[in-house]
mmCIF entry with sequence, helices, sheets and N, C-alpha, C, O atoms, coordinates in Angstrom:
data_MODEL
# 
_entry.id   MODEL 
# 
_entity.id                         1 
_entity.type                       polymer 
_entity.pdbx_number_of_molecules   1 
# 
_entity_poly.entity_id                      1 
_entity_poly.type                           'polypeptide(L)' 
_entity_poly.nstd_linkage                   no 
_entity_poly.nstd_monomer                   no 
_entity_poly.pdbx_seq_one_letter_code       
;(UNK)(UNK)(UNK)(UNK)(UNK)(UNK)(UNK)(UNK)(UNK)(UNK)(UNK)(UNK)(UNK)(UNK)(UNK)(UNK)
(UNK)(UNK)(UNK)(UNK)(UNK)(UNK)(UNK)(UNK)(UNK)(UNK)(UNK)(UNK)(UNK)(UNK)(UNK)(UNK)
(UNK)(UNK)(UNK)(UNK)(UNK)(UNK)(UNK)(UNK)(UNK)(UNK)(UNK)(UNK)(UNK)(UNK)(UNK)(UNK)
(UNK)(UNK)(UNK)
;
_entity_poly.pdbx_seq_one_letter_code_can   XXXXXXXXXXXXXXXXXXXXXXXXXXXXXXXXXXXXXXXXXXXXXXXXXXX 
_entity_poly.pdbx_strand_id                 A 
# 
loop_
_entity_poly_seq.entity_id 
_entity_poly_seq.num 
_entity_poly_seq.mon_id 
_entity_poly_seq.hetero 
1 1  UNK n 
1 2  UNK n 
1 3  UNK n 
1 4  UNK n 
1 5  UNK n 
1 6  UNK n 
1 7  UNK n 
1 8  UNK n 
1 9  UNK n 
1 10 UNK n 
1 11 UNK n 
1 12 UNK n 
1 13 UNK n 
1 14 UNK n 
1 15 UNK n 
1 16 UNK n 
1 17 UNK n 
1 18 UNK n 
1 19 UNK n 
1 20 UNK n 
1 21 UNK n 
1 22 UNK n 
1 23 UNK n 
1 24 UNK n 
1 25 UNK n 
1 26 UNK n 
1 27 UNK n 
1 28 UNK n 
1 29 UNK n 
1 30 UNK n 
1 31 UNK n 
1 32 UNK n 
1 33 UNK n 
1 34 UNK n 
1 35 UNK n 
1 36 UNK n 
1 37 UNK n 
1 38 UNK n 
1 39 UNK n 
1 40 UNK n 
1 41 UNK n 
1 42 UNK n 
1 43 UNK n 
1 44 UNK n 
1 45 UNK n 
1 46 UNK n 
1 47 UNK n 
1 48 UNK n 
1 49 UNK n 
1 50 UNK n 
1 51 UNK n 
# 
_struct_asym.id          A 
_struct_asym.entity_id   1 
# 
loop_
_struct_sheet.id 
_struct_sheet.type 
_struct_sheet.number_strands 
_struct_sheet.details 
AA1 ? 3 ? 
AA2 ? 3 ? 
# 
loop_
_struct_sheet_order.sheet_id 
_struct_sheet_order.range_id_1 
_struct_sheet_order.range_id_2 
_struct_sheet_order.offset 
_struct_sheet_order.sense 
AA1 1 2 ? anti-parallel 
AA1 2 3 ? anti-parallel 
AA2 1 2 ? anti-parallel 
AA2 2 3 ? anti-parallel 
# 
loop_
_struct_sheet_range.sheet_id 
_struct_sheet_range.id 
_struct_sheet_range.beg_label_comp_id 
_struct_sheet_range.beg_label_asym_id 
_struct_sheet_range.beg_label_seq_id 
_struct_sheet_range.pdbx_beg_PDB_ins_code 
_struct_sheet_range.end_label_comp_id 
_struct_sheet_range.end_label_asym_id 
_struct_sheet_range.end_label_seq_id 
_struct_sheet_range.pdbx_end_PDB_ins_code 
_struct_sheet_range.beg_auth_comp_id 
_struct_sheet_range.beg_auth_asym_id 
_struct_sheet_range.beg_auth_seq_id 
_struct_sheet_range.end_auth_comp_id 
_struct_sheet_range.end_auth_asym_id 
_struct_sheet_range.end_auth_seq_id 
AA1 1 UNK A 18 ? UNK A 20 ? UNK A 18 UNK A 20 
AA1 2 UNK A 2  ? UNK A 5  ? UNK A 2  UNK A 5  
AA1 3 UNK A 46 ? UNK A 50 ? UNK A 46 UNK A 50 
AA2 1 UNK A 23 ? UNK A 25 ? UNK A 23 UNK A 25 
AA2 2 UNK A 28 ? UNK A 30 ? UNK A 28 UNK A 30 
AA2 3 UNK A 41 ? UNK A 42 ? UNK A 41 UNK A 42 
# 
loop_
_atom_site.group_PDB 
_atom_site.id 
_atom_site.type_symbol 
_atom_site.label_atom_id 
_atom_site.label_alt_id 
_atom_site.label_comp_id 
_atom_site.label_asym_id 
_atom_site.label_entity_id 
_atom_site.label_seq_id 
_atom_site.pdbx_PDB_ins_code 
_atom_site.Cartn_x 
_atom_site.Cartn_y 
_atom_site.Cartn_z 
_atom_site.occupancy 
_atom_site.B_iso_or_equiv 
_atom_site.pdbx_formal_charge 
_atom_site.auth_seq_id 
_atom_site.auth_comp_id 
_atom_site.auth_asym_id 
_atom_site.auth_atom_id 
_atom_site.pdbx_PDB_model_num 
ATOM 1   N N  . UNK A 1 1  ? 17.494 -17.468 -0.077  1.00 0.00 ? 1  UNK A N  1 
ATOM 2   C CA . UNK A 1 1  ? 18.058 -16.209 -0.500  1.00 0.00 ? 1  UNK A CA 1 
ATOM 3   C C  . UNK A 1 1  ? 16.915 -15.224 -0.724  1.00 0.00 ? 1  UNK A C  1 
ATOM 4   O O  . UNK A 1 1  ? 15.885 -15.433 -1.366  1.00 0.00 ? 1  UNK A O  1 
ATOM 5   N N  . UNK A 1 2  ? 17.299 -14.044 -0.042  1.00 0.00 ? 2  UNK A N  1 
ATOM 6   C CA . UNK A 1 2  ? 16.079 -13.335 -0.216  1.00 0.00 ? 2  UNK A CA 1 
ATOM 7   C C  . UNK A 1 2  ? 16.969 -11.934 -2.160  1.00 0.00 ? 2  UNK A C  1 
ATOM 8   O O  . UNK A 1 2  ? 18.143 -11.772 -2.493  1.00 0.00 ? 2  UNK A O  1 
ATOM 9   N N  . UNK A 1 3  ? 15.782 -11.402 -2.742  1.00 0.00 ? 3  UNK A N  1 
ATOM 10  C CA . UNK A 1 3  ? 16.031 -11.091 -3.659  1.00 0.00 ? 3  UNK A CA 1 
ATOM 11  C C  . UNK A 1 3  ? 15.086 -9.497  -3.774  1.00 0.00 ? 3  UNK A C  1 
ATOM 12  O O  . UNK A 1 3  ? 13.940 -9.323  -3.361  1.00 0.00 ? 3  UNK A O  1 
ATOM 13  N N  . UNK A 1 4  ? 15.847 -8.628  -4.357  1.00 0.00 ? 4  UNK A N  1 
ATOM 14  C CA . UNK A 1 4  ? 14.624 -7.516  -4.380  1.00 0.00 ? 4  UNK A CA 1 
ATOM 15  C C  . UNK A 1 4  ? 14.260 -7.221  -6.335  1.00 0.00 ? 4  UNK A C  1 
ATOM 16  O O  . UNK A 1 4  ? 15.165 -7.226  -7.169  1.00 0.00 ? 4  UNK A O  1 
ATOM 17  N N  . UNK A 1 5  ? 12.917 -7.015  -6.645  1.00 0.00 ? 5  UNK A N  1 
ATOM 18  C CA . UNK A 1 5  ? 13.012 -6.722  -8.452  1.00 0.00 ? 5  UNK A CA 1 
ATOM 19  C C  . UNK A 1 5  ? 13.586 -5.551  -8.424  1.00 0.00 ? 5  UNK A C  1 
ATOM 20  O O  . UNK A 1 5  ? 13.540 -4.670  -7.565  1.00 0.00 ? 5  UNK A O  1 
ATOM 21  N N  . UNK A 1 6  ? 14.131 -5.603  -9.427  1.00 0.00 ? 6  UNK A N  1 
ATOM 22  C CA . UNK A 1 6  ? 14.610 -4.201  -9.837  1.00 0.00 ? 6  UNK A CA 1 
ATOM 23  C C  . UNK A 1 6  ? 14.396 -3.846  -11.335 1.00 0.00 ? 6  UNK A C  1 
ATOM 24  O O  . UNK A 1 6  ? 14.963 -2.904  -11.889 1.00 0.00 ? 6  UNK A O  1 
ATOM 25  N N  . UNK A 1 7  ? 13.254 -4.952  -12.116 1.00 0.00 ? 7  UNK A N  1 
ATOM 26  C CA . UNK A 1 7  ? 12.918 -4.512  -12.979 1.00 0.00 ? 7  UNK A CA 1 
ATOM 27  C C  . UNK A 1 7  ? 11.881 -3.790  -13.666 1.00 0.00 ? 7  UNK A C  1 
ATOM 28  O O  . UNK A 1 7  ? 11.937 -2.690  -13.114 1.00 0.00 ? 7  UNK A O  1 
ATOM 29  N N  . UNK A 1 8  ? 11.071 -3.735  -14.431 1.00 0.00 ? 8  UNK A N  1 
ATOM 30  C CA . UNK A 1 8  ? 9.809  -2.785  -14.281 1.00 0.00 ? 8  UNK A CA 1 
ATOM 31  C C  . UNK A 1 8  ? 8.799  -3.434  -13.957 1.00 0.00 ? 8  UNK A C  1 
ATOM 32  O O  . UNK A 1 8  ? 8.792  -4.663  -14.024 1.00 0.00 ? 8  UNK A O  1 
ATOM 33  N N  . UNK A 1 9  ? 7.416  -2.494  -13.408 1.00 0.00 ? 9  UNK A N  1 
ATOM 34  C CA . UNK A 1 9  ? 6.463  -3.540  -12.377 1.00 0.00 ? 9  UNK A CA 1 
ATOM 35  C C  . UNK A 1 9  ? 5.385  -4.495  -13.586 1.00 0.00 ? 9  UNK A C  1 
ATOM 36  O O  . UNK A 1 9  ? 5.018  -4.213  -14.726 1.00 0.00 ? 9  UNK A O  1 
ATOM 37  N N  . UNK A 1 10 ? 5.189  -5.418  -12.907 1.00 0.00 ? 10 UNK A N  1 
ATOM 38  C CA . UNK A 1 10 ? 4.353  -6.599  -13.515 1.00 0.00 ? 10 UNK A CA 1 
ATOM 39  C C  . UNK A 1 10 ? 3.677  -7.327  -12.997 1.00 0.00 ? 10 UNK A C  1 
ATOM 40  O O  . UNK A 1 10 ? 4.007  -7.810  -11.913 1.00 0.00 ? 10 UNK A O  1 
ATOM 41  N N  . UNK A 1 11 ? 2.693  -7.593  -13.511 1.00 0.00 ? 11 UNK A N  1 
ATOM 42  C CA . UNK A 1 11 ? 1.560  -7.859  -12.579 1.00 0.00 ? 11 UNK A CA 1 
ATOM 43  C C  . UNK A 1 11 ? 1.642  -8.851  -12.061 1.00 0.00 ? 11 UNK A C  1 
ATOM 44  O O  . UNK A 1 11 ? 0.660  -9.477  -11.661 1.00 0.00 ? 11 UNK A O  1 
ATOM 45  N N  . UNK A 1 12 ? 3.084  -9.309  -11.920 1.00 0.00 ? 12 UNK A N  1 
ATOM 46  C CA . UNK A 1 12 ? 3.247  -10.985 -11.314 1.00 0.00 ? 12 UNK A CA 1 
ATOM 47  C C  . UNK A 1 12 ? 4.084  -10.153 -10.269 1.00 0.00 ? 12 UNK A C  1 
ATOM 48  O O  . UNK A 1 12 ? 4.010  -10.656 -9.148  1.00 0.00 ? 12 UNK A O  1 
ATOM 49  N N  . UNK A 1 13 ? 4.892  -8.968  -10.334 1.00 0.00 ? 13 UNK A N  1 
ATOM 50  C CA . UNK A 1 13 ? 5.985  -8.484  -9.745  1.00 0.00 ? 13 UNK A CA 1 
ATOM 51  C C  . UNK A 1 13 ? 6.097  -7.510  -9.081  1.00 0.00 ? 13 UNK A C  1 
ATOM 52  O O  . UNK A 1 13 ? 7.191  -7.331  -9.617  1.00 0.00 ? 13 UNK A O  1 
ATOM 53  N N  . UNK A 1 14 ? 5.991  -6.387  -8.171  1.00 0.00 ? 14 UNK A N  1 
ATOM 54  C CA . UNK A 1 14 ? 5.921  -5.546  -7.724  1.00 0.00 ? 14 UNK A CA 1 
ATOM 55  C C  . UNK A 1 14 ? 7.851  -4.850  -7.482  1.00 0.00 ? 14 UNK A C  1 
ATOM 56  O O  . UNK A 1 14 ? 8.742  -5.345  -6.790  1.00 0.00 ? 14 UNK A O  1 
ATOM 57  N N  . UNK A 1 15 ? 7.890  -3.626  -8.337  1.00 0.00 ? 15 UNK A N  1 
ATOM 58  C CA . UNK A 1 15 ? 9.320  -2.877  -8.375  1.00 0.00 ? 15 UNK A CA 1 
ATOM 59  C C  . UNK A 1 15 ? 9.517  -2.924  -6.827  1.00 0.00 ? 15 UNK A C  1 
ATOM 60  O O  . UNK A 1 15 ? 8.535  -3.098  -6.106  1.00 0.00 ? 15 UNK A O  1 
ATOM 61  N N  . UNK A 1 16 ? 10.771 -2.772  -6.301  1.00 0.00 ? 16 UNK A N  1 
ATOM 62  C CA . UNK A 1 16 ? 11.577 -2.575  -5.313  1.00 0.00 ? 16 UNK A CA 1 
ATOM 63  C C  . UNK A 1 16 ? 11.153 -3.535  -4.543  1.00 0.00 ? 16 UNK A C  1 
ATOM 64  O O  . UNK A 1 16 ? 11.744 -3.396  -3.472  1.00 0.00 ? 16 UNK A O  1 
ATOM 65  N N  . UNK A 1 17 ? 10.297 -4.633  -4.488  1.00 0.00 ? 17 UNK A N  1 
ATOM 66  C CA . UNK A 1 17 ? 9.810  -5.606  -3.629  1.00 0.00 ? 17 UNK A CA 1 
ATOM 67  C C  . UNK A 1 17 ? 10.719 -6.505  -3.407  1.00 0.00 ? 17 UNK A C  1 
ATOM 68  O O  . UNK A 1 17 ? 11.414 -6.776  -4.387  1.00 0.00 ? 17 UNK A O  1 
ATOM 69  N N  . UNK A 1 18 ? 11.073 -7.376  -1.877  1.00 0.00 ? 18 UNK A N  1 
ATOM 70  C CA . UNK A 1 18 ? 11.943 -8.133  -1.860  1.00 0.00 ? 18 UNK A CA 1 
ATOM 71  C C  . UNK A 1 18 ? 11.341 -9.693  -1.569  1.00 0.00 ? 18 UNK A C  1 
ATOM 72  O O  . UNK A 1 18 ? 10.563 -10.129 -0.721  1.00 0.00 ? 18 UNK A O  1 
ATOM 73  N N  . UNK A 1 19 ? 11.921 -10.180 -2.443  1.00 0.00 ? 19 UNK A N  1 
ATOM 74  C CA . UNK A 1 19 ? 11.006 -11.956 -2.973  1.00 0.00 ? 19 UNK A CA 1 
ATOM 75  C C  . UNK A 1 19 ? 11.883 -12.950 -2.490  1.00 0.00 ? 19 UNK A C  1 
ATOM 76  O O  . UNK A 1 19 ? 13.094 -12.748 -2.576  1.00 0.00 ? 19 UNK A O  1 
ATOM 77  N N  . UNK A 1 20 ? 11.343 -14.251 -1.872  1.00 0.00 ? 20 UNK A N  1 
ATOM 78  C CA . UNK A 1 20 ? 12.492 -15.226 -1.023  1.00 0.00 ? 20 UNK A CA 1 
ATOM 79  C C  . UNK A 1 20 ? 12.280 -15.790 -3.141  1.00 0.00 ? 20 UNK A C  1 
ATOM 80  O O  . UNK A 1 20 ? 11.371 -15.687 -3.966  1.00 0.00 ? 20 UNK A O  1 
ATOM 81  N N  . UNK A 1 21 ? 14.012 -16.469 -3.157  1.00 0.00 ? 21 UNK A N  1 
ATOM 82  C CA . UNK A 1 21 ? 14.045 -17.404 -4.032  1.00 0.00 ? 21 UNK A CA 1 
ATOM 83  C C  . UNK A 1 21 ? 13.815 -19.025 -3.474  1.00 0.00 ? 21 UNK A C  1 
ATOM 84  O O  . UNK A 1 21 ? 14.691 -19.604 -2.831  1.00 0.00 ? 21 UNK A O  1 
ATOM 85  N N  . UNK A 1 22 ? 12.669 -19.572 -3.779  1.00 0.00 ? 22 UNK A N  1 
ATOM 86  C CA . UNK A 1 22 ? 12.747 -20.628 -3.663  1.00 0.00 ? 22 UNK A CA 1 
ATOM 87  C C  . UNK A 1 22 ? 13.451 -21.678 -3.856  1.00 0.00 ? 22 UNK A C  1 
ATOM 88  O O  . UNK A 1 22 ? 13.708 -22.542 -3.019  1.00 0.00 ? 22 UNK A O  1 
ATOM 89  N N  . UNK A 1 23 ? 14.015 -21.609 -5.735  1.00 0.00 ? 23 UNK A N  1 
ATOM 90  C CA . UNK A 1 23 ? 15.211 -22.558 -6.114  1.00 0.00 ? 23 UNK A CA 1 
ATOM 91  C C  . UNK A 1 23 ? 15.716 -21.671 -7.076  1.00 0.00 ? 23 UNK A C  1 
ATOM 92  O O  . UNK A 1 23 ? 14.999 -20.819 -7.601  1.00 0.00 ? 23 UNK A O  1 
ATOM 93  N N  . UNK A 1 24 ? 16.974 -21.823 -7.357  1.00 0.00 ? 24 UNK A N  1 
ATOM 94  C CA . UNK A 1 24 ? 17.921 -21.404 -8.758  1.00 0.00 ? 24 UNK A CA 1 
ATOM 95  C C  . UNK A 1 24 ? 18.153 -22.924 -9.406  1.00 0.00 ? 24 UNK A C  1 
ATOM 96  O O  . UNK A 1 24 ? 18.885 -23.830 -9.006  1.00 0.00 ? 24 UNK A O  1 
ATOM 97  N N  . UNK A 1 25 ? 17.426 -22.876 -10.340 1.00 0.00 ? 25 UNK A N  1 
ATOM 98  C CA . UNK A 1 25 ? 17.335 -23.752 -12.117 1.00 0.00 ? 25 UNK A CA 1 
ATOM 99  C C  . UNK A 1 25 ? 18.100 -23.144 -13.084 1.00 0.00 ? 25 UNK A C  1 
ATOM 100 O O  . UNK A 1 25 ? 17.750 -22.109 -13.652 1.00 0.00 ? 25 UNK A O  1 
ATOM 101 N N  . UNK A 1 26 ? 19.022 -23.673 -13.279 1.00 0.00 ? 26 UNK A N  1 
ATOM 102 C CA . UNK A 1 26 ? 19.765 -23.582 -14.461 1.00 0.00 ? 26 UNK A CA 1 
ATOM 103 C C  . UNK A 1 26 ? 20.201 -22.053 -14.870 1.00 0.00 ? 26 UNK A C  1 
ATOM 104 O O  . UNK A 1 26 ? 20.348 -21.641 -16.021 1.00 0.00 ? 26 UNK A O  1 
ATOM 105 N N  . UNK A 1 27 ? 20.438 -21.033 -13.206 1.00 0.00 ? 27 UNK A N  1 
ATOM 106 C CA . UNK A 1 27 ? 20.880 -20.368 -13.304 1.00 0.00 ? 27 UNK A CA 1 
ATOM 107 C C  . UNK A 1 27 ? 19.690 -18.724 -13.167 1.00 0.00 ? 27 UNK A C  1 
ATOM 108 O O  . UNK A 1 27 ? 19.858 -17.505 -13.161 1.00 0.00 ? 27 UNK A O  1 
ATOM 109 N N  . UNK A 1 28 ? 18.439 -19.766 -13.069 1.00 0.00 ? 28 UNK A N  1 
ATOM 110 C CA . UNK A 1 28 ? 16.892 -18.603 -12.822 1.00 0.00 ? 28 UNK A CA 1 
ATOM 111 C C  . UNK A 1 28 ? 16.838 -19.077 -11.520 1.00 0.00 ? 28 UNK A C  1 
ATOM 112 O O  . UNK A 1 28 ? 17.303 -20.010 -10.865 1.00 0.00 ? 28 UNK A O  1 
ATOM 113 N N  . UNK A 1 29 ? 15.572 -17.400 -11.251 1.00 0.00 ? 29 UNK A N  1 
ATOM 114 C CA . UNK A 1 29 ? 15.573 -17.481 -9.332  1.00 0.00 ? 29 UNK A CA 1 
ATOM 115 C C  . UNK A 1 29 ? 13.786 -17.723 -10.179 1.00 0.00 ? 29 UNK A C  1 
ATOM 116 O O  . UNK A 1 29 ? 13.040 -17.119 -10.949 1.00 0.00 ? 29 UNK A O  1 
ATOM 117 N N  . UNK A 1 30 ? 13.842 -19.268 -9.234  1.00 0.00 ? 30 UNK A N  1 
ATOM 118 C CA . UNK A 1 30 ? 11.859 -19.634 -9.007  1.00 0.00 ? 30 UNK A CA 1 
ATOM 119 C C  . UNK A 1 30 ? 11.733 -18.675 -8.246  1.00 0.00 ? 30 UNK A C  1 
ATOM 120 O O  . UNK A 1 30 ? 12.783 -18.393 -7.669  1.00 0.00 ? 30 UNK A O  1 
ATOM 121 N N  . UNK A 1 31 ? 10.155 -17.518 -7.793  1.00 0.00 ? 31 UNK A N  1 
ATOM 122 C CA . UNK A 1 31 ? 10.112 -16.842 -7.305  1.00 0.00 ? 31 UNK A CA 1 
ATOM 123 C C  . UNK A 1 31 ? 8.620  -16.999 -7.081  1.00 0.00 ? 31 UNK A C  1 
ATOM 124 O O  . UNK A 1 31 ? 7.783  -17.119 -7.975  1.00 0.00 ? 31 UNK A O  1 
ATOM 125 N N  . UNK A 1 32 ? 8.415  -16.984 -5.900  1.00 0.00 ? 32 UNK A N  1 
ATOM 126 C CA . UNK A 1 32 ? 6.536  -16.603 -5.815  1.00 0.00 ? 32 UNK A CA 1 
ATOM 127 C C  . UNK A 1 32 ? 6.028  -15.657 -5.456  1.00 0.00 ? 32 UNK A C  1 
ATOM 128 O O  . UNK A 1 32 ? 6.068  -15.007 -4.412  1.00 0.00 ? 32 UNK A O  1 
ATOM 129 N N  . UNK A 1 33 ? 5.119  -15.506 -7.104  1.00 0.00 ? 33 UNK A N  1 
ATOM 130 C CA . UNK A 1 33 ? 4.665  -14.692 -7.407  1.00 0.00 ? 33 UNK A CA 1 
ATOM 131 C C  . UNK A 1 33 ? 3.756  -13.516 -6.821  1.00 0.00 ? 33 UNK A C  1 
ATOM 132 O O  . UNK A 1 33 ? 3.042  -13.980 -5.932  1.00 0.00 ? 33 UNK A O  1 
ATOM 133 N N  . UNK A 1 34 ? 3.523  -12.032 -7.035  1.00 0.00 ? 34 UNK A N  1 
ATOM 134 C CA . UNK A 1 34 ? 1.708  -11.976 -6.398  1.00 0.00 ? 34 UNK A CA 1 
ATOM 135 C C  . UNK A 1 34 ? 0.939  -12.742 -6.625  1.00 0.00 ? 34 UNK A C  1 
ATOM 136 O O  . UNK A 1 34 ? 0.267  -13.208 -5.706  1.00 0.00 ? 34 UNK A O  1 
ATOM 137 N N  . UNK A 1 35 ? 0.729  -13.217 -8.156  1.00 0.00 ? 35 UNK A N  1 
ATOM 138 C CA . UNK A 1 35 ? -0.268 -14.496 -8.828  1.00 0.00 ? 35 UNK A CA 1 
ATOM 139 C C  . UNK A 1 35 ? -0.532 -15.476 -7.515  1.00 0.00 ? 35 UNK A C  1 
ATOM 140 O O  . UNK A 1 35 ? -1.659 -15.969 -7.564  1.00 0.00 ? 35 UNK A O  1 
ATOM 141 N N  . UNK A 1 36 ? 0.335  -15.925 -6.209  1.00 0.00 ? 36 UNK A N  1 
ATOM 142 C CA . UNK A 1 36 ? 0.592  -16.886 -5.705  1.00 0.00 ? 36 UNK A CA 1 
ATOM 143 C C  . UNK A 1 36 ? 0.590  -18.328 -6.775  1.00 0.00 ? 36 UNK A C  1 
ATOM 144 O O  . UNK A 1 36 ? -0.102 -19.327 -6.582  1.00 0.00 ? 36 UNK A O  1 
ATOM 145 N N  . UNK A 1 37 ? 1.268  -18.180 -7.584  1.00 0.00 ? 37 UNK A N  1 
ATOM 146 C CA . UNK A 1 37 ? 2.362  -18.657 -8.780  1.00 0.00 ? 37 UNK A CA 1 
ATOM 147 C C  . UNK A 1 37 ? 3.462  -18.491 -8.414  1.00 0.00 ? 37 UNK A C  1 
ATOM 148 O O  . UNK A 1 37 ? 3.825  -17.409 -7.953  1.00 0.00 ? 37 UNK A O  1 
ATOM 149 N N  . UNK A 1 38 ? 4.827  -20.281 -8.622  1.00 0.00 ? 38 UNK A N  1 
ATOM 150 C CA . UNK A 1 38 ? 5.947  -19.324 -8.649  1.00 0.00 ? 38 UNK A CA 1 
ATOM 151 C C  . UNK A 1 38 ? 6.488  -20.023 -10.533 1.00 0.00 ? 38 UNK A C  1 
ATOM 152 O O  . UNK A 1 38 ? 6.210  -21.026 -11.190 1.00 0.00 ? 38 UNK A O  1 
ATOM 153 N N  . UNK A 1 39 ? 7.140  -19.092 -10.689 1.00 0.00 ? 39 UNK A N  1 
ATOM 154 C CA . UNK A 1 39 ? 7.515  -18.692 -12.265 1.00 0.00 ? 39 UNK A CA 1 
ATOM 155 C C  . UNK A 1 39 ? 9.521  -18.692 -12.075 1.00 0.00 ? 39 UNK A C  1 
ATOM 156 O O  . UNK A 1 39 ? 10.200 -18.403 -11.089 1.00 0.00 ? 39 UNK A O  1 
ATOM 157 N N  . UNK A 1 40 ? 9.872  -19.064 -13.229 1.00 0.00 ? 40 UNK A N  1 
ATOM 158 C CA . UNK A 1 40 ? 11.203 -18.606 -12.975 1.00 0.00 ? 40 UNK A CA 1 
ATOM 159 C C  . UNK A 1 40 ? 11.662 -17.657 -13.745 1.00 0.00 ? 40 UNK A C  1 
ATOM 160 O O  . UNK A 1 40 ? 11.186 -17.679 -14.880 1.00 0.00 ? 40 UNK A O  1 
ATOM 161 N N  . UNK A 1 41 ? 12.574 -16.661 -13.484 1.00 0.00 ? 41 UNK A N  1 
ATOM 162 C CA . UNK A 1 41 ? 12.955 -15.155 -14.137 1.00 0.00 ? 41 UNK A CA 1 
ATOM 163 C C  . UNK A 1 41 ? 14.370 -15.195 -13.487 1.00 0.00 ? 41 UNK A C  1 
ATOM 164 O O  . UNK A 1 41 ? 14.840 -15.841 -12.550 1.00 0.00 ? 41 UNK A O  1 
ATOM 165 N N  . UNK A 1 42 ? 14.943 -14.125 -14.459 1.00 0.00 ? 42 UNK A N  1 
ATOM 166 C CA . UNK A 1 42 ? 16.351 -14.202 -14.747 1.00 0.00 ? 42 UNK A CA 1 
ATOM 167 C C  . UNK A 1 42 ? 16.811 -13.309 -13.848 1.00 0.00 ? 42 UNK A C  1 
ATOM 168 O O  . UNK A 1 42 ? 16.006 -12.405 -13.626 1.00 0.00 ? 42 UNK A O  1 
ATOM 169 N N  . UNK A 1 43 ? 18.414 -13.214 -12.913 1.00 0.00 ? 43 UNK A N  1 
ATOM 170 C CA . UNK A 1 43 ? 19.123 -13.314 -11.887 1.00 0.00 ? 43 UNK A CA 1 
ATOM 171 C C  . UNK A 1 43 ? 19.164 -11.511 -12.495 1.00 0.00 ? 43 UNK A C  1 
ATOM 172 O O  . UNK A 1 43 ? 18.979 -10.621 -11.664 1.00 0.00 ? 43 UNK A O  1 
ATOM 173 N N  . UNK A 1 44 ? 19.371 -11.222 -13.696 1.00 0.00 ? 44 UNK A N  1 
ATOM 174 C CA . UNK A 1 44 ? 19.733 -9.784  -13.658 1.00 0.00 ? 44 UNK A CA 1 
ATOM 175 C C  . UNK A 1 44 ? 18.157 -8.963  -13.402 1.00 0.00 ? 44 UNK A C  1 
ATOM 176 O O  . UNK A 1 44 ? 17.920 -7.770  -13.592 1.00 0.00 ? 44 UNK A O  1 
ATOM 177 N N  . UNK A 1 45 ? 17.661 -9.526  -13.145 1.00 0.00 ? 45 UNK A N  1 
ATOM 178 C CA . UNK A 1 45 ? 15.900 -8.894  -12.889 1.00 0.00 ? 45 UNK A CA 1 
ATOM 179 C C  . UNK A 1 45 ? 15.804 -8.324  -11.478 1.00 0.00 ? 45 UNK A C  1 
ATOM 180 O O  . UNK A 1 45 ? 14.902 -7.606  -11.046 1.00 0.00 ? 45 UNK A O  1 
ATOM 181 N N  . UNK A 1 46 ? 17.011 -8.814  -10.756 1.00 0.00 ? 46 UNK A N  1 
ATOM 182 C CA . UNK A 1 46 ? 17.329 -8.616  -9.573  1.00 0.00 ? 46 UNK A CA 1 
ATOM 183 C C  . UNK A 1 46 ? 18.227 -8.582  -8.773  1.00 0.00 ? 46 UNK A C  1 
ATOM 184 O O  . UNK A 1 46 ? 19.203 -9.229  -9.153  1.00 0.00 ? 46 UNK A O  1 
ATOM 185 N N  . UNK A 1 47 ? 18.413 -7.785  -7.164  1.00 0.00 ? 47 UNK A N  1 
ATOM 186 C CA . UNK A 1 47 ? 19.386 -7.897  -6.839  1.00 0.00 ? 47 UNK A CA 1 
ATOM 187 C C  . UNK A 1 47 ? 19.379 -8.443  -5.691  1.00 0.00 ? 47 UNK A C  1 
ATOM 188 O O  . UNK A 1 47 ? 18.454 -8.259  -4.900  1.00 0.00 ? 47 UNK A O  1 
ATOM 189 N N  . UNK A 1 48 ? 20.950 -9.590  -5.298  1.00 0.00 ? 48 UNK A N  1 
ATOM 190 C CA . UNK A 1 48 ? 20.991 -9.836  -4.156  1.00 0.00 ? 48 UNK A CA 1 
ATOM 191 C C  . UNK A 1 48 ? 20.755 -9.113  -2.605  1.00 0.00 ? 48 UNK A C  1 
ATOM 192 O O  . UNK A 1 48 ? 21.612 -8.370  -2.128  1.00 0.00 ? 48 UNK A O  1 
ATOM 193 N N  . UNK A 1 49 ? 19.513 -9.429  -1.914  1.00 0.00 ? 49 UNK A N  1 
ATOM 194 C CA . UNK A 1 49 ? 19.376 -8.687  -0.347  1.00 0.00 ? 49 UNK A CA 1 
ATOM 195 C C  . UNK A 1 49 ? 19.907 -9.330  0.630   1.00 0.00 ? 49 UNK A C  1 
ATOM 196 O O  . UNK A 1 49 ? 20.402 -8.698  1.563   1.00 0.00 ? 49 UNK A O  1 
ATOM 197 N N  . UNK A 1 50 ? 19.910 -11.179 0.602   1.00 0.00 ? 50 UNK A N  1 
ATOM 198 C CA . UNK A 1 50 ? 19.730 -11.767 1.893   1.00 0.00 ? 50 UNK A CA 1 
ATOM 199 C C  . UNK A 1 50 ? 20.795 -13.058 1.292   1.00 0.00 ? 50 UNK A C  1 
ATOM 200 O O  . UNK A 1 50 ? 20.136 -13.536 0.368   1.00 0.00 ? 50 UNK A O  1 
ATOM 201 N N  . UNK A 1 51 ? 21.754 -13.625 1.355   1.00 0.00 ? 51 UNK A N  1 
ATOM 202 C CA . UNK A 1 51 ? 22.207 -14.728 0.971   1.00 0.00 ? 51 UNK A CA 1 
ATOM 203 C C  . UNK A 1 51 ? 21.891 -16.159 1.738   1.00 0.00 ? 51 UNK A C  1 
ATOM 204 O O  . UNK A 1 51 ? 22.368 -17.209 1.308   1.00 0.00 ? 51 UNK A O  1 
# 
């Protein structure tokens, strides 16, 4: 699933950027990071692009 942020920018995150979700855990999208880190963050942080 691809995902775009739509929340404010962070230095793990870049605004309007669109991020593949790797896995959904317990309802979070794992996401990798700029860090090339992936971290998990919450589904309203973003919106569906790609199902």
């Amino acid at each position: 699933m691809k995902v775009k942020y739509i929340g404010k920018p962070l230095v793990a995150l870049e605004a309007n950027k669109n991020y593949d979700v790797l896995s959904v855990e317990n309802g979070w999208y794992r996401i990798m990071t700029e860090l090339d880190e992936d971290y998990l963050f919450p589904p309203e942080a973003f919106e569906i692009v790609e199902n």
